[in-house]
C-alpha positions as semicolon CSV with decimal commas, in nm:
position;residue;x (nm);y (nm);z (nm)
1;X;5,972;-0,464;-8,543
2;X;5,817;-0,690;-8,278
3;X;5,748;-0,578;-7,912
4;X;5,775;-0,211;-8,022
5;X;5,482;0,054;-7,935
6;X;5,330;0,236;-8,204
7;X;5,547;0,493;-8,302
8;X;5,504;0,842;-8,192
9;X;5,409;1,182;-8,412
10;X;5,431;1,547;-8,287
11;X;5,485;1,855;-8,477
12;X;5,717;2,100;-8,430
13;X;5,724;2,445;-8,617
14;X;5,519;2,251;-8,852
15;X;5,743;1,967;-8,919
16;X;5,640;1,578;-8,882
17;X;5,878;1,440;-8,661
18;X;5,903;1,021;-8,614
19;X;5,930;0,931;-8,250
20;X;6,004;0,557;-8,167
21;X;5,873;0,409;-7,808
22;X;6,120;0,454;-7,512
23;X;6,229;0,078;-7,544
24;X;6,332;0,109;-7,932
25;X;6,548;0,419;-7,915
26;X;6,805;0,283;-7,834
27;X;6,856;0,038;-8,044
28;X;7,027;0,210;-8,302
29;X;7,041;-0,023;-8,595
30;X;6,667;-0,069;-8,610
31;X;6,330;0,068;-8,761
32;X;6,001;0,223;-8,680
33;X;5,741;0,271;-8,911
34;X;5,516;0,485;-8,961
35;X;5,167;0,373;-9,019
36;X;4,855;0,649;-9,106
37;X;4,477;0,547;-9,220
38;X;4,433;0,508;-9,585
39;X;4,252;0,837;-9,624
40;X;4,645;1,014;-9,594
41;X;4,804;0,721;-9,819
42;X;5,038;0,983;-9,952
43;X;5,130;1,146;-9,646
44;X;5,184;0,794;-9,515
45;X;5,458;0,709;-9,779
46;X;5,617;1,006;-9,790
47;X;5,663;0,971;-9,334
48;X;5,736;0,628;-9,340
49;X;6,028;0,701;-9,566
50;X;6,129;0,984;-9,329
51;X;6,094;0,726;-9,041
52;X;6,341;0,467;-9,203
53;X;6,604;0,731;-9,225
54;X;6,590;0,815;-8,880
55;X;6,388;1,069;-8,746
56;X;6,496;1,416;-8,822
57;X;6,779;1,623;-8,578
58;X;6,665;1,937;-8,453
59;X;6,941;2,091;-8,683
60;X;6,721;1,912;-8,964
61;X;6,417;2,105;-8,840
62;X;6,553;2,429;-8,877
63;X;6,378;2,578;-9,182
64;X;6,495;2,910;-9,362
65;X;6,403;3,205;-9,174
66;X;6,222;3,058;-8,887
67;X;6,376;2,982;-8,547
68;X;6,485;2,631;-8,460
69;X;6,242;2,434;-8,278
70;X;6,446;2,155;-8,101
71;X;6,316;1,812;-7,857
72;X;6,476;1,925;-7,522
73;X;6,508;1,726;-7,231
74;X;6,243;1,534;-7,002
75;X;6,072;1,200;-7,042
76;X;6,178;1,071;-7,384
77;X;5,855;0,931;-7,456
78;X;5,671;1,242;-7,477
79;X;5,689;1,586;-7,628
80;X;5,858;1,910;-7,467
81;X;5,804;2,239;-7,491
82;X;5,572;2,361;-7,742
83;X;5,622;2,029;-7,937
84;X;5,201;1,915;-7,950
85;X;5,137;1,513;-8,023
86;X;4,951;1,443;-8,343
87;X;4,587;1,268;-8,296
88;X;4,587;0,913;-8,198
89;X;4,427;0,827;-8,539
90;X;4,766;0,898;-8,703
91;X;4,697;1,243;-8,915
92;X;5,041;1,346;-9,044
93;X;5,163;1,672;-8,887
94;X;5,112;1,937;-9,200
95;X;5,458;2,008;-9,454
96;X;5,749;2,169;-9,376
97;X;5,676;2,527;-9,458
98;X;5,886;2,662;-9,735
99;X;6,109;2,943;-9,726
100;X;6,010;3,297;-9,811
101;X;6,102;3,408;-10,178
102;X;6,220;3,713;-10,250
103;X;5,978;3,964;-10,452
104;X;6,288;4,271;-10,480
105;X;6,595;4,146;-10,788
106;X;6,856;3,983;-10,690
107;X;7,087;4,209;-10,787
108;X;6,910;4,543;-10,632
109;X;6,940;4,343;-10,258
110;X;7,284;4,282;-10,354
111;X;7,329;4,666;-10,493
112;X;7,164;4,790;-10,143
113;X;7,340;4,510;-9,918
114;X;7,679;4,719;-10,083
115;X;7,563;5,048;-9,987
116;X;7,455;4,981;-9,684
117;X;7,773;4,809;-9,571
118;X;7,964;5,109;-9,698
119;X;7,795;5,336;-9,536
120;X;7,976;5,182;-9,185
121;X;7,795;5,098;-8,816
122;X;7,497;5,391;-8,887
123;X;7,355;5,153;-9,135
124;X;7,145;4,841;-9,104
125;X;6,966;4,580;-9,260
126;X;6,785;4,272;-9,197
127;X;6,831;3,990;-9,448
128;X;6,658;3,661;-9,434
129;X;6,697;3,328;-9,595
130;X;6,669;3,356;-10,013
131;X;6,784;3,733;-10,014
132;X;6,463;3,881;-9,832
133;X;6,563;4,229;-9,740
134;X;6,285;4,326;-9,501
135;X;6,454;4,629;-9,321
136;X;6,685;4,892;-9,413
137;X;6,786;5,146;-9,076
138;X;7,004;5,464;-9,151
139;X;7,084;5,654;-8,826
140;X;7,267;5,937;-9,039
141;X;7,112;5,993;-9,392
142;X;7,388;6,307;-9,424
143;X;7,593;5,996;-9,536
144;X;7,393;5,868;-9,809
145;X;7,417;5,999;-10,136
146;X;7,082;6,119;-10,301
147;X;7,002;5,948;-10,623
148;X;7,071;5,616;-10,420
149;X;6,684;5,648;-10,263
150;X;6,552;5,532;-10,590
151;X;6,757;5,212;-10,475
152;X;6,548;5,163;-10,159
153;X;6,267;5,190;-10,381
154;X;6,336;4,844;-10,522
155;X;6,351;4,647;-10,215
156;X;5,986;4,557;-10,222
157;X;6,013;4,311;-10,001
158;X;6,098;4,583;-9,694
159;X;5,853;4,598;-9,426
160;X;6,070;4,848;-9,291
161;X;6,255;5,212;-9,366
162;X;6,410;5,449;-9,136
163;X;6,593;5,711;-9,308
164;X;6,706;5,979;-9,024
165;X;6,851;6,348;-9,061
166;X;6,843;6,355;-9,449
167;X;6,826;6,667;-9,560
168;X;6,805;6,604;-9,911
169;X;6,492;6,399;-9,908
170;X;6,271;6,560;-10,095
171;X;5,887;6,481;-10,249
172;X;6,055;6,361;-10,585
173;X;6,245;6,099;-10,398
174;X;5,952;5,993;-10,168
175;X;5,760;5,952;-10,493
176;X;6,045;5,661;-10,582
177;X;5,958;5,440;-10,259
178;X;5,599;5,413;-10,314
179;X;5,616;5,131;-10,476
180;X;5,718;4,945;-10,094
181;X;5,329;4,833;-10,031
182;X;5,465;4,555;-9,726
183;X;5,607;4,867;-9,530
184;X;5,439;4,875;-9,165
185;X;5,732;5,112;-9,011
186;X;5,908;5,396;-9,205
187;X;6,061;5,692;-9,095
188;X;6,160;6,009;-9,282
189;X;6,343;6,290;-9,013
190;X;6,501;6,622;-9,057
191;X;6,424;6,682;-9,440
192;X;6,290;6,898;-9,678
193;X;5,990;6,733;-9,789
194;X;5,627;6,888;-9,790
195;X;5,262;6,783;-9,792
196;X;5,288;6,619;-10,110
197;X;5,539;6,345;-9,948
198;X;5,261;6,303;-9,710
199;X;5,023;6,265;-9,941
200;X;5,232;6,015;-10,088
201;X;5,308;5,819;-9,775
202;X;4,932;5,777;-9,702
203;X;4,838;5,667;-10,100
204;X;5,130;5,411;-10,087
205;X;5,169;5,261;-9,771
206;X;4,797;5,146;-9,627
207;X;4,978;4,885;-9,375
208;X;5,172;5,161;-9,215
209;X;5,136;5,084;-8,817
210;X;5,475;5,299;-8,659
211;X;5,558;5,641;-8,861
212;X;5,809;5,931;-8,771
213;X;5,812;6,283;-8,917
214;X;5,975;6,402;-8,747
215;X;6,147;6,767;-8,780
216;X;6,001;6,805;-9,149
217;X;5,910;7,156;-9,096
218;X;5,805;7,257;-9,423
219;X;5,519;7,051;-9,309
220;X;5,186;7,283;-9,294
221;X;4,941;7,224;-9,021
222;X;4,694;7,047;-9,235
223;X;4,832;6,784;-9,328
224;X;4,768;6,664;-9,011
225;X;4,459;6,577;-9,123
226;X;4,592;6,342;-9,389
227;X;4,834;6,140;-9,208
228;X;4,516;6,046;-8,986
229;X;4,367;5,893;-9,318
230;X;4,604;5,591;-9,127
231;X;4,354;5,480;-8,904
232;X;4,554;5,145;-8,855
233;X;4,866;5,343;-8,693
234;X;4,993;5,279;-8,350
235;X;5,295;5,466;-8,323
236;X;5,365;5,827;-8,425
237;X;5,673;6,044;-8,405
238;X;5,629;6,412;-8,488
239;X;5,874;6,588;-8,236
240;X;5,928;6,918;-8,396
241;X;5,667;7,019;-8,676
242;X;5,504;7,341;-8,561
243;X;5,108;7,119;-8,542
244;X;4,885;7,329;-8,328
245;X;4,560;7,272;-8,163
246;X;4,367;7,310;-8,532
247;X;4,626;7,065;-8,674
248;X;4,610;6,796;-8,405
249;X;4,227;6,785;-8,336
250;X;4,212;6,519;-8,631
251;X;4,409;6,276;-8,362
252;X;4,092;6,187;-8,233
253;X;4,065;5,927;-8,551
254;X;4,319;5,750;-8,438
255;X;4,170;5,501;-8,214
256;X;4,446;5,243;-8,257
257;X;4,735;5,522;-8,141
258;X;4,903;5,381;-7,865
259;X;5,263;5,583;-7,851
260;X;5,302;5,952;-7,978
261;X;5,533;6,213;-7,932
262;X;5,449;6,548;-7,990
263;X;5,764;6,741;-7,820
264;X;5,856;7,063;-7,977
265;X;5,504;7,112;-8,116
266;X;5,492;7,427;-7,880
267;X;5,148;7,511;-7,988
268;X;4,976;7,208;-7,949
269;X;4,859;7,294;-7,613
270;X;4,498;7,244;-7,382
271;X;4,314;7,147;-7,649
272;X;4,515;6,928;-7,784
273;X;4,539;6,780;-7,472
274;X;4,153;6,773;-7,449
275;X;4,209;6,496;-7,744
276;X;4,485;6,320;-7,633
277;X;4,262;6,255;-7,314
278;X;3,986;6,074;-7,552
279;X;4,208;5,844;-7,737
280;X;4,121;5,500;-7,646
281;X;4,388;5,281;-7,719
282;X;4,671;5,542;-7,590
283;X;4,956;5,445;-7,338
284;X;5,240;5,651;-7,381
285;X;5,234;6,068;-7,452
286;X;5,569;6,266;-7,461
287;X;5,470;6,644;-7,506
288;X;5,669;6,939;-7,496
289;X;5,505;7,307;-7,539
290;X;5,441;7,607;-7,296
291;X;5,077;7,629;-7,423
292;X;4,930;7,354;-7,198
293;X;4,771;7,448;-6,896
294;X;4,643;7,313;-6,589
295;X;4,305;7,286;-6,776
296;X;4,494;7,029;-7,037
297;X;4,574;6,824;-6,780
298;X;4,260;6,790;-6,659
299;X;4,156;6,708;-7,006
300;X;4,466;6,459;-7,030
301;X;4,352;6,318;-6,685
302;X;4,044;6,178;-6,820
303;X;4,225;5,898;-7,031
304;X;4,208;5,530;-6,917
305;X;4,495;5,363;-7,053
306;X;4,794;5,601;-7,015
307;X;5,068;5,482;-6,793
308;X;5,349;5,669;-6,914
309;X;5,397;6,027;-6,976
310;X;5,713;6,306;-7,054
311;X;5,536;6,650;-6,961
312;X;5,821;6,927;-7,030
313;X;5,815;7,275;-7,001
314;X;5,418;7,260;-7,010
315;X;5,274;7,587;-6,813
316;X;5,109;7,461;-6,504
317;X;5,118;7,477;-6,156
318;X;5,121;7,216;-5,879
319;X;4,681;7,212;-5,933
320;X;4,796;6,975;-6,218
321;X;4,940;6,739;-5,942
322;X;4,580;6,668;-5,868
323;X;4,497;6,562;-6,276
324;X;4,821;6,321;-6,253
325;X;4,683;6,192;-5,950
326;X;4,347;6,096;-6,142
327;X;4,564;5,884;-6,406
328;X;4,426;5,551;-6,308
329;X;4,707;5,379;-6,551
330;X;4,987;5,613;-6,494
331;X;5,290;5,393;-6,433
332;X;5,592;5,653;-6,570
333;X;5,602;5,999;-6,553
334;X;5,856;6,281;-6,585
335;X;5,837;6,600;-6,518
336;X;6,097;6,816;-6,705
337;X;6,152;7,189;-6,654
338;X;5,744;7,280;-6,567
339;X;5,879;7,586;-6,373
340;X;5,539;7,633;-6,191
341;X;5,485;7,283;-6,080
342;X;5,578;7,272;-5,684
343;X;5,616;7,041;-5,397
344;X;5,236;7,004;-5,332
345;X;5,217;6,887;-5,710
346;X;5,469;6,661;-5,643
347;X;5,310;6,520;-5,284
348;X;4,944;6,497;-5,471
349;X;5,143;6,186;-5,604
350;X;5,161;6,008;-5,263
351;X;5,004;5,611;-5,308
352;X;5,015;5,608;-5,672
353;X;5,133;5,293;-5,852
354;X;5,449;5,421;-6,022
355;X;5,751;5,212;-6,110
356;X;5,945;5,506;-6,286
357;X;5,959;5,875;-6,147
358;X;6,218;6,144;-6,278
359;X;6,190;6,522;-6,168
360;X;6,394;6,735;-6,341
361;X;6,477;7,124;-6,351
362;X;6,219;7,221;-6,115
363;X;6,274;7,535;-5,942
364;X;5,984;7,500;-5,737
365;X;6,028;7,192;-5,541
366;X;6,195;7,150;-5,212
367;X;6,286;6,919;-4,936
368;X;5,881;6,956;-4,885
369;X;5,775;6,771;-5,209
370;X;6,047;6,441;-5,126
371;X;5,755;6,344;-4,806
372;X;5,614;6,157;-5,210
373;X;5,866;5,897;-5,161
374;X;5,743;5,768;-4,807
375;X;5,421;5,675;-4,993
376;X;5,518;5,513;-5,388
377;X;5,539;5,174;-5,288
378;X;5,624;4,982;-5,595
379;X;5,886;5,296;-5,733
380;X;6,155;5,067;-5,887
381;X;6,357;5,361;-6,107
382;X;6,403;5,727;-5,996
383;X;6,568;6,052;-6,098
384;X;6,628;6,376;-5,951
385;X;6,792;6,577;-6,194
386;X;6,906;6,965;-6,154
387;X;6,681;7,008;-5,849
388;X;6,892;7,279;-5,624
389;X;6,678;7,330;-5,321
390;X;6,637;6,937;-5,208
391;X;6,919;6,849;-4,969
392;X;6,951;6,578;-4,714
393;X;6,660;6,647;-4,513
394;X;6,424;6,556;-4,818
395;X;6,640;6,265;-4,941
396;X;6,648;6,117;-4,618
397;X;6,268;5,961;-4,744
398;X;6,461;5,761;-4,947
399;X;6,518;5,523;-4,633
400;X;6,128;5,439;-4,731
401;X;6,139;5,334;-5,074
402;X;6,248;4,912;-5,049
403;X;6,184;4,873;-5,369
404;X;6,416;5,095;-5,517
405;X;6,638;4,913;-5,777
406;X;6,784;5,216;-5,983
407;X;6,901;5,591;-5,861
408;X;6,986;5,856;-6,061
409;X;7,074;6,186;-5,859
410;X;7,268;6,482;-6,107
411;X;7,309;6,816;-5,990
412;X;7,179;6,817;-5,658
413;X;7,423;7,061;-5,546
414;X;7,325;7,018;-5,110
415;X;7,296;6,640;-5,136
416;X;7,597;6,529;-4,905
417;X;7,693;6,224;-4,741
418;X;7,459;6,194;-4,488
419;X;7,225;6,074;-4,794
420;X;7,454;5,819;-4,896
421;X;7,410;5,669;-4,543
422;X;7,070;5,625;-4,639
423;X;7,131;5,499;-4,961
424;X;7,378;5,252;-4,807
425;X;6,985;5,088;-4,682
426;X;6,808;5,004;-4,951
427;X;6,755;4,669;-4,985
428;X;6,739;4,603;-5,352
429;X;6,916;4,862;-5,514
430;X;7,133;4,779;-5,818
431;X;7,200;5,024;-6,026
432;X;7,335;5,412;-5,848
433;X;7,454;5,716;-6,036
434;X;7,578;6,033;-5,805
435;X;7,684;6,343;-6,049
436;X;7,736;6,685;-5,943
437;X;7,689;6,674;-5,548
438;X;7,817;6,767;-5,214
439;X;7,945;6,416;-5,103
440;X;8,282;6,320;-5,014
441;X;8,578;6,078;-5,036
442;X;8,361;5,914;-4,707
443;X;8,117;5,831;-4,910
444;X;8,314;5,558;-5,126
445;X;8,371;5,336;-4,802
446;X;7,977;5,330;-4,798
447;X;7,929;5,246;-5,162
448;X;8,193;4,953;-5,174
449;X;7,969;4,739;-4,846
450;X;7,688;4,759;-5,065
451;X;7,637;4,384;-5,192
452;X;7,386;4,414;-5,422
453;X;7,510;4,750;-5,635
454;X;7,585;4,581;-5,967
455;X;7,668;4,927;-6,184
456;X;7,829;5,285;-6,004
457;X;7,814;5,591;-6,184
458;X;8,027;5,846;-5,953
459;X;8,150;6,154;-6,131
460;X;8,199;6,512;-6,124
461;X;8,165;6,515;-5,738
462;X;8,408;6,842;-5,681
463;X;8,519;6,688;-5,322
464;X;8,602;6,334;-5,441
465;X;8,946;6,301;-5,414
466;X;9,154;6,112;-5,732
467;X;9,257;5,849;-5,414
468;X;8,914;5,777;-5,336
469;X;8,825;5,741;-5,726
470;X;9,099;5,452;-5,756
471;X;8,957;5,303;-5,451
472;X;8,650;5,227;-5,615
473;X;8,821;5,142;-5,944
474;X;8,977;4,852;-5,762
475;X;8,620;4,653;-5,719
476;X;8,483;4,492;-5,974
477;X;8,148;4,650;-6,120
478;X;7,933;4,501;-6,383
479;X;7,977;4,897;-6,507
480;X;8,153;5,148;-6,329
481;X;8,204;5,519;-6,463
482;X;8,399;5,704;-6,272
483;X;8,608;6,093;-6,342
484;X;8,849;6,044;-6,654
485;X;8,749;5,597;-6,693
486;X;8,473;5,365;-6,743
487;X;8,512;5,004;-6,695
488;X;8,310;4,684;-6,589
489;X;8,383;4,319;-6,485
């Protein structure tokens, strides 16, 4: 072709793709060539016969199991998005990369596949190009019959296993899935299995990063100790397995532990805590149990990288205000039915950093401990759940929180309208739920002229009229739920 550039190369998701000069494109019924140094001869034949077919579609691109990696808009001359242009001395973008093969039989994916689909919507998989079951998900293992695990078993080519609430797990039938060595999350909830399961969990699956236990609790407290032989695990579930201080004190190996859960362990108290603060990787701690103090949370307080915490029904008082305070990272918190924590626990909070606060069940608080919301300046989500002595002297802080995008007020019996007036301000809020209050049918007039309220929940409000319920039915919502309906646009 005469008076035509070189032609151009880029790679995209690995593929060579033939480009020709801005000038030749559109000539339709010619040819570019490819041309490459003699060093990649090969490579050279094998483009230049790709170039006088045309250069490849994006839908030609697409190769099994990866995402499509298409030439978007922009100058045609050059390369978009993430689309890089090979060297100017012409070396060939590298080969298509070839599909992932299966590892598990053909006819055990299809035996599972069948199972799994007849088990209905609780059940999941994930099933890529050539047959590659990587992830099996059931949300109710009371459904699945027990001499099918043995199936699962099979599937070597799963990286993941959730099995929830199956009560006939046992260590026999853990025994059968150790022969999974890709798995990185499993999850085995609300059986009957022992230490030796453990034992087997650890042997078999070394790449194990995410692991739930929870509510196993013929569990003993040692074996604590062995599920820390996973030094490479970043998430653990155990909500519900009796682990006390002794038990959890082997946490401290897990330096890559960025999300536990310990709720219902209602012995794992300060000095558990006294770890938890230590950990040096973790970000997220959801803890239920009456044993920790306001000496835990000092302990806790001395972590660097939490930002989000669930503290319920922990045995402090509003001193451990003061130890939340000192959580440099702390971004989420919730305080759930501490019954000593009060309103100076909740002010120590004032000029924190927090995007998400919910207080819930605190018989402490008053109208005292809402003077925290006229200092939280980047509070984007907040809750105020069963709180029965704030009323609309406390909420009228509210006025001060602009950034406010989400509400959530339930059973907060002296909240009337007067505090819907002062919702009816905020700037950017988008998303409102009122359950179980004083206000009335005036308060739906209010909630209708606010432009930027995208989803209502309004229900169980004793002096809301069925009239006034309809009114707001008659609005579109991107979600409304309402008394007796739910709907949306």
């Amino acid at each position: 072709m005469t008076g035509a550039g070189p032609v151009s190369r880029i790679r995209s998701g690995g593929t060579a793709v033939c480009r020709a000069p801005a000038a030749s494109r559109g000539e339709s019924k010619k040819m570019t060539k490819c041309s490459l140094r003699a060093p990649v001869a090969l490579v050279a034949m094998s483009l230049s016969l790709a170039c006088l077919t045309g250069c490849p579609t994006p839908a030609d691109r697409q190769d099994a199991g990866q995402d499509r990696s298409a030439v978007a808009g922009g100058d045609p001359g050059k390369p978009d998005g993430d689309l890089v242009q090979a060297d100017e001395g012409g070396v060939a973008a590298a080969p298509k990369k070839a599909a992932a093969v299966a590892t598990a039989k053909p006819d055990d994916v299809a035996a599972a596949k069948a199972l799994l689909d007849e088990l209905g919507p609780g059940a999941s998989y994930t099933l890529l190009p050539g047959d590659v079951m990587t992830a099996v998900v059931v949300a109710d293992g009371s459904t699945l019959p027990a001499d099918r695990i043995a199936l699962f078993g099979k599937l070597a080519d799963l990286e993941k296993l959730q099995i929830y609430n199956f009560r006939d797990l046992n260590d026999e039938m853990v025994s059968q899935l150790a022969g999974l060595k890709n798995l990185s999350t499993l999850a085995l909830t609300n059986s009957v299995i022992g230490d030796p399961a453990v034992e087997t969990i650890v042997q078999s699956f070394p790449k194990l990063t995410d692991l739930d236990l929870s509510s196993n609790t013929n569990l003993t407290n040692g074996v604590l100790k062995v599920i820390c032989q996973l030094e490479g695990i970043e998430r653990l579930t155990l909500v519900q397995n009796r682990f006390n201080d002794l038990g959890t004190s082997h946490l401290s190996k897990l330096t890559n532990l960025r999300v536990l859960d310990l709720r219902g362990n209602m012995e794992a108290g300060d000095m558990t805590m006294e770890v938890l603060g230590g950990l040096p990787a973790l970000q997220t701690l959801k803890h239920r149990a009456t044993t920790v103090t306001d000496f835990g949370m000092e302990y806790l307080a001395k972590s660097k990288t939490l930002d989000s915490l669930l503290m319920q029904d922990f045995a402090v008082t509003s001193q451990a205000g003061q130890s939340l305070a000192n959580l440099e990272k702390l971004a989420q918190l919730e305080i759930f039915r501490c019954q000593g924590f009060g309103s100076e626990g909740v002010v120590a909070l004032k000029g924190k950093k927090l995007d998400r606060l919910m207080l819930r069940d605190l018989p402490m608080i008053d109208d005292q401990a809402m003077d925290v919301l006229t200092d939280l300046p980047e509070l984007k989500r907040l809750s105020l759940h069963e709180l029965a002595s704030i009323s609309d002297e406390g909420l009228k802080n509210l006025q001060a929180v602009k950034s406010l995008e989400v509400l959530d007020v339930w059973e907060v019996p002296q909240m009337t309208d007067a505090t819907v007036d002062v919702i009816a301000t905020l700037p950017n809020l988008k998303d409102l739920s009122i359950r179980a209050t004083g206000v009335t049918d005036a308060a739906v007039d209010k909630l209708l002229a606010m432009p930027k309220l995208q989803s209502l929940t309004f229900k169980e409000n004793g002096s809301v009229t069925a009239e006034a319920i309809k009114k707001l039915s008659g609005k579109k919502w991107g979600k409304l739920e309402v008394d007796g309906a739910k709907g949306g646009e």
